[in-house]
C-alpha positions in Angstrom: 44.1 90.9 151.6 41.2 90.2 153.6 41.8 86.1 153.5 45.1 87.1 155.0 43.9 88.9 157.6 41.7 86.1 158.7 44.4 84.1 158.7 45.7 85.6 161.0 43.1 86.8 163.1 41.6 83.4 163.2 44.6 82.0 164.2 44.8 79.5 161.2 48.5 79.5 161.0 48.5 77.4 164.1 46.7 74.5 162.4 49.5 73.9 159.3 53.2 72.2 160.1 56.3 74.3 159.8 58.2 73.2 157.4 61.0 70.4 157.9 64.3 71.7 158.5 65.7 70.0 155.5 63.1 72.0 153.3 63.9 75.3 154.8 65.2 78.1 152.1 68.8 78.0 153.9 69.0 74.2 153.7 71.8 72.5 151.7 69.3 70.9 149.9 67.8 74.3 148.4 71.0 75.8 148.3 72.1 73.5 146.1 68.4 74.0 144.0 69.4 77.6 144.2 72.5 76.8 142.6 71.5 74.7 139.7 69.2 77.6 138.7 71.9 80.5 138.8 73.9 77.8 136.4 70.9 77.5 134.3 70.7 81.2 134.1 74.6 82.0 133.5 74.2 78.7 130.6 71.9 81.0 129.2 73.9 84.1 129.4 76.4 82.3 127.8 74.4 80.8 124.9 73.3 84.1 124.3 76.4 85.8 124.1 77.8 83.4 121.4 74.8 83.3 119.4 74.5 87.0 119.0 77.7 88.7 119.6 79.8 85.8 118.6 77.9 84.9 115.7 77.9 81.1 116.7 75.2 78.7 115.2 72.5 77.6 117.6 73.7 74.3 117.2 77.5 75.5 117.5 76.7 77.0 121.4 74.6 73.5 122.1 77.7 71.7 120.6 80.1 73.6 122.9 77.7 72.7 126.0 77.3 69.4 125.0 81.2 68.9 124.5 81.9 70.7 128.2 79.4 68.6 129.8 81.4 65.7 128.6 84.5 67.2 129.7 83.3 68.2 132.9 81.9 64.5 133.5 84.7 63.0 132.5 87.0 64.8 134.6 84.7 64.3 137.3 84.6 60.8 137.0 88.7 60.6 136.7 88.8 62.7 140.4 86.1 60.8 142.3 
């Protein structure tokens, strides 16, 4: 607490650079950080859900994953 109120009573904030606009939390380049981690998370959900309530094999749910991520690639490719 004290270090922070030097900082700021010192005026130290004046000597570091803002942060470039392309870094900033409301950047697409976070945003799309921000995404990949909430698909992370839901992947997880997911594996989760059919590993205990499903009763799927650990390597049945990776084996799903790995077979959409295929999917999704390859339909991906076809589009672009």
């Amino acid at each position: 607490k004290a270090d922070f109120i030097n900082f700021i009573s010192d005026q130290e904030w004046k000597s570091i650079e803002p942060v470039s606009s392309w870094l900033g939390p409301s950047s697409f380049l976070m945003s799309s950080m921000s995404a990949l981690f909430q698909l992370s998370m839901w992947i997880r959900h997911c594996h989760g859900y059919l590993t205990e309530h499903v009763g799927m094999p650990v390597w049945g749910s990776y084996a799903v994953f790995a077979l959409a991520t295929l999917f999704s690639g390859l339909i991906l490719g076809l589009v672009s």
